[in-house]
BAFILUM-300739 format. One record per residue (C-alpha): residue in one letter; x negated, y, z negated. Coordinates in Angstrom, 1 decimal. Example, Ala and Ser with C-alpha at 12.3 -4.5 7.8 and 13.67 -1.06 7.14 Angstrom:
! BAFILUM-300739
NODE   aa     east    north       up
NODE    A    -12.3     -4.5     -7.8
NODE    S    -13.7     -1.1     -7.1
//
This chain:
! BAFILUM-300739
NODE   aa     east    north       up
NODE    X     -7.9     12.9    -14.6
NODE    X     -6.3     12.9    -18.1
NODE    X     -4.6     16.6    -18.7
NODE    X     -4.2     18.1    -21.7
NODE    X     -1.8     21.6    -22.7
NODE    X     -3.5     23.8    -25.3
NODE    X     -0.8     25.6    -27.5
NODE    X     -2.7     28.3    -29.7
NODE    X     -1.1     31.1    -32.1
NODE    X     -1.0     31.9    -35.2
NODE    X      1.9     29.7    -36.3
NODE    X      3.3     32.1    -38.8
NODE    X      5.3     29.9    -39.0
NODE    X      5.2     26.9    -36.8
NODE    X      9.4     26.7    -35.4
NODE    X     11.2     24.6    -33.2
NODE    X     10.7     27.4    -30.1
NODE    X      6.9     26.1    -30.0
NODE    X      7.9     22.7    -30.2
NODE    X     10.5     22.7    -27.7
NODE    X      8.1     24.9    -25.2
NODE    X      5.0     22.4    -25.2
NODE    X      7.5     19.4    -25.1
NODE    X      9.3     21.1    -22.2
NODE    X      6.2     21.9    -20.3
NODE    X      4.6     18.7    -21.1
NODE    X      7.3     16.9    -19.6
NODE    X      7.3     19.2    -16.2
NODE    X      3.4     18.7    -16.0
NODE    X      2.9     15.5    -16.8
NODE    X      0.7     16.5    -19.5
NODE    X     -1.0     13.3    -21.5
NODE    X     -1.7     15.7    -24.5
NODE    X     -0.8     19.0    -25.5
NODE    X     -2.9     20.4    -28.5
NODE    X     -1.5     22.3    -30.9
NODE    X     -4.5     25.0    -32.3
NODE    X     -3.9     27.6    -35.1
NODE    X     -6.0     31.3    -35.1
NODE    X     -7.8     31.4    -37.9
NODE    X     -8.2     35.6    -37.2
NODE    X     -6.1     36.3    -34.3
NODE    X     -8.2     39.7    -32.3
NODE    X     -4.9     40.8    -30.6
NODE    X     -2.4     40.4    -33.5
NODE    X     -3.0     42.0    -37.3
NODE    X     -3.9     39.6    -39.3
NODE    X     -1.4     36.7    -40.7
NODE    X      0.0     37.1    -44.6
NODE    X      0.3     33.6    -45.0
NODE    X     -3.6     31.5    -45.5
NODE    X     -4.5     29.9    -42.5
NODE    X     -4.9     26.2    -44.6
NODE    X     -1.1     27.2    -45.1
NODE    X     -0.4     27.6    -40.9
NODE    X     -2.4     24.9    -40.3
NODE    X     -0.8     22.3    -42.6
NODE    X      2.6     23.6    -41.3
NODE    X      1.5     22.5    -38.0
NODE    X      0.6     19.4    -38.7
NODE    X      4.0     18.6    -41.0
NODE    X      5.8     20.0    -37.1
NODE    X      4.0     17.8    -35.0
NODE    X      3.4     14.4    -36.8
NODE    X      6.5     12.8    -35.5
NODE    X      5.7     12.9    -31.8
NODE    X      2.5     10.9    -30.1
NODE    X      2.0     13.4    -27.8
NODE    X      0.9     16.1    -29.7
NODE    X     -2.1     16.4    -31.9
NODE    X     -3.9     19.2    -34.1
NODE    X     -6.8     20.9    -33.1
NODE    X     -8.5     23.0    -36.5
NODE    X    -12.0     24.4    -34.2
NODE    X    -10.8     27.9    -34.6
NODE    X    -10.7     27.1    -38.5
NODE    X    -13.5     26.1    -38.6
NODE    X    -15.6     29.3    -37.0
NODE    X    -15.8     32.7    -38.7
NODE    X    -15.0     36.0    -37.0
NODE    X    -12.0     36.6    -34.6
NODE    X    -10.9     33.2    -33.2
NODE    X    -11.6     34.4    -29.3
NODE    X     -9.9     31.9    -26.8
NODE    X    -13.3     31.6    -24.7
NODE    X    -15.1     30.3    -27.7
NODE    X    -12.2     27.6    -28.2
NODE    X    -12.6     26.7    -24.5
NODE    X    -16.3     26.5    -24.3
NODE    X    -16.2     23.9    -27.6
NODE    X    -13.1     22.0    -26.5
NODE    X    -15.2     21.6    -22.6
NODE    X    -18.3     21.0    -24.4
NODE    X    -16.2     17.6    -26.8
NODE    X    -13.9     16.8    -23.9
NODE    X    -16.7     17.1    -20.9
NODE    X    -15.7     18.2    -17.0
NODE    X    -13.1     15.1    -16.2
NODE    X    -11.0     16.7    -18.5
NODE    X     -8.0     19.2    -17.4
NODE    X     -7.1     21.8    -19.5
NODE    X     -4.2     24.0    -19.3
NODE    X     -4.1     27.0    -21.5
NODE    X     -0.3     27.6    -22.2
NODE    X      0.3     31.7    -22.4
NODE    X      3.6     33.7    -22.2
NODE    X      4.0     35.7    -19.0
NODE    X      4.2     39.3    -20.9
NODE    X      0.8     38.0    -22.5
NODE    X     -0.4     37.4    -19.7
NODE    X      0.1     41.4    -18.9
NODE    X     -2.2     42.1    -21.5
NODE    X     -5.3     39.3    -20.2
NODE    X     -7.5     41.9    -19.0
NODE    X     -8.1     43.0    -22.4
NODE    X     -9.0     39.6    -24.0
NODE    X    -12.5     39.3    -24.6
NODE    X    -14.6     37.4    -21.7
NODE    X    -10.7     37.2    -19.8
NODE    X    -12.9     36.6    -16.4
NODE    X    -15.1     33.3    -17.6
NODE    X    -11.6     31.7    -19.1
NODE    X    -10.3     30.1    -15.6
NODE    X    -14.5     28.7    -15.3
NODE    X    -12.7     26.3    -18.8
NODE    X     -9.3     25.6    -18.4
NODE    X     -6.4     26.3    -16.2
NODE    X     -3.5     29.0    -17.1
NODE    X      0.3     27.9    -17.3
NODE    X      2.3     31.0    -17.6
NODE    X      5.5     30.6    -19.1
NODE    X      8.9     32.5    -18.0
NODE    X     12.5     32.2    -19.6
NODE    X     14.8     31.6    -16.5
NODE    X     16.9     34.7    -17.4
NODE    X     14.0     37.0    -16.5
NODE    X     12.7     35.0    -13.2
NODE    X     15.3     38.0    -11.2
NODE    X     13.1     41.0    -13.1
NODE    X      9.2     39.5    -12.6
NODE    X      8.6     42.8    -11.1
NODE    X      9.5     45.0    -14.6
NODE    X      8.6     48.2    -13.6
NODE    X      8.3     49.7    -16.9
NODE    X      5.3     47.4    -17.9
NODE    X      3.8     45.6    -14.1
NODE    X      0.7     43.9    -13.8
NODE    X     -2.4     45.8    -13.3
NODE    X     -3.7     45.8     -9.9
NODE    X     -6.6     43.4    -11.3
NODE    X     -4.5     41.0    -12.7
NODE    X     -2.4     41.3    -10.1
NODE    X     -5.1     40.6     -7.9
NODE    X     -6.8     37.6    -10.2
NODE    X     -3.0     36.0    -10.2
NODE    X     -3.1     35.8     -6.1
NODE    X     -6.5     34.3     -6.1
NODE    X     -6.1     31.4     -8.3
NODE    X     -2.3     30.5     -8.1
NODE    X     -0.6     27.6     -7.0
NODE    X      2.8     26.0     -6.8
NODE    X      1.8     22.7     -6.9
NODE    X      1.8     21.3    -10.3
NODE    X     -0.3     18.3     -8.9
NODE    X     -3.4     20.7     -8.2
NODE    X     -3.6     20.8    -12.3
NODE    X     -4.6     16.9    -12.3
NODE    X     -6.9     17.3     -9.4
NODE    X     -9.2     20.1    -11.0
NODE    X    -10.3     20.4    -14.7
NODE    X    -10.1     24.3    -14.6
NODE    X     -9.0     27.6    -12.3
NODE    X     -5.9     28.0    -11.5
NODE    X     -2.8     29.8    -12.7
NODE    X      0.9     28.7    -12.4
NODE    X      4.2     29.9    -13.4
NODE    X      7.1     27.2    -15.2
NODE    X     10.2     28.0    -16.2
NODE    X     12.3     26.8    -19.0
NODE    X     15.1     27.1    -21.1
NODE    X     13.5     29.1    -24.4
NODE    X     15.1     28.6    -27.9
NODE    X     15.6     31.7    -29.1
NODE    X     13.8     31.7    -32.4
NODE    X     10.6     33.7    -33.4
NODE    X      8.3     33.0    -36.5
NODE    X      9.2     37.2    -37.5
NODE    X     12.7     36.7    -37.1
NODE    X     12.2     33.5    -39.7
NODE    X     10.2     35.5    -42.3
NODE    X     12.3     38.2    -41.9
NODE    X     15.2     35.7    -43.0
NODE    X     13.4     34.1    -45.8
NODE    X     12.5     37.8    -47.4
NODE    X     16.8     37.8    -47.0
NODE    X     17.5     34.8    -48.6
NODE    X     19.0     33.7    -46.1
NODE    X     19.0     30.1    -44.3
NODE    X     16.3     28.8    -42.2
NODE    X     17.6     25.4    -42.0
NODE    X     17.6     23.9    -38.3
NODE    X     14.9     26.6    -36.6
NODE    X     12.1     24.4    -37.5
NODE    X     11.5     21.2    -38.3
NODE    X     13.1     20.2    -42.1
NODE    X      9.4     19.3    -43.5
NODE    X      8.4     22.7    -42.5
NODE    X     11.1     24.4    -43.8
NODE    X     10.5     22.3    -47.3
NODE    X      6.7     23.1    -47.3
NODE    X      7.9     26.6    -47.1
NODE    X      9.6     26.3    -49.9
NODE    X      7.9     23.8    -52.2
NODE    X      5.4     27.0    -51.6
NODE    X      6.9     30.0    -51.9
NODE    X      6.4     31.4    -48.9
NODE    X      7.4     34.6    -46.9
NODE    X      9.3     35.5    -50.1
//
């Protein structure tokens, strides 16, 4: 069964963290594909300053050097908030059932779950791959912010260890990876672009030229 990672955000910008994640988890899952898939209107996030043809052209400038990733634009294309279980039902409804799918999330994302819209149908499309730095596998339990007792609940039913029970299934499980994060975010680059300062070598250098050759985050 081919399997395929789905990376969505709002790629504000795109950076080398993302690309090193879905390369990383790609490798450790045997992934054929991982799918790269801007929000257009992200419901859990205000909304992105920079134009999503912007974010989405950035993407594709990131990606275009490696076969294994490709750019997904469905959430472009719809209006309204770009909800994950819309995404889902239209990548099942082009892919069909012998199709894994593997929804990449962070694990303090995955905290907040219960509050995405239609968060119980999700695991009925794809599969979750929570993703945890190694530094924090010693603090899972973080008492200051734990899972709910529903999620905590929904985690035991459909998780596995067993990265091979991704290939066998197209959707509905949960499972946890670990690996070694770049420390970069896309605020921390805006934030050093409004500074002047240097973003040279946290994303890819045709990125960091669109940025400029635009003008943005200035």
């Amino acid at each position: 069964m081919k399997a395929i990672g789905i990376l969505g955000g709002t790629f504000d910008p795109i950076h080398s963290g993302h690309l090193r994640m879905a390369q990383a988890l790609a490798d450790q899952l045997d992934f054929d594909e991982v799918r790269f898939i801007p929000a257009a209107t992200p419901p859990h996030k205000n909304k992105p300053g920079t134009s999503a043809q912007h974010r989405a052209t950035m993407v594709q400038l990131a990606i275009a050097n490696n076969p294994m990733f490709t750019f997904d634009d469905c959430e472009l294309k719809r209006s309204g908030a770009s909800y994950t279980i819309d995404t889902l039902e239209t990548l099942r409804k082009n892919l069909g059932v012998q199709t894994s799918l593997s929804l990449l999330m962070g694990s303090d994302a995955f905290k907040q779950f219960d509050t995405w819209y239609r968060w119980q149908d999700i695991l009925e499309y794809c599969h979750i791959v929570l993703v945890q730095r190694p530094i924090k596998m010693s603090h899972t339990s973080n008492e200051s912010n734990p899972l709910s007792k529903t999620l905590e609940s929904f985690l035991h039913q459909h998780y596995t260890e067993n990265k091979h029970d991704l290939h066998d299934a197209p959707a509905g499980l949960i499972t946890m990876q670990q690996f070694q994060a770049l420390d970069i975010s896309s605020t921390a680059i805006r934030e050093a672009m409004q500074h002047g300062e240097s973003i040279r070598y946290l994303l890819p250098d045709s990125v960091m030229d669109y940025i400029h050759l635009h003008h943005l985050y200035q």
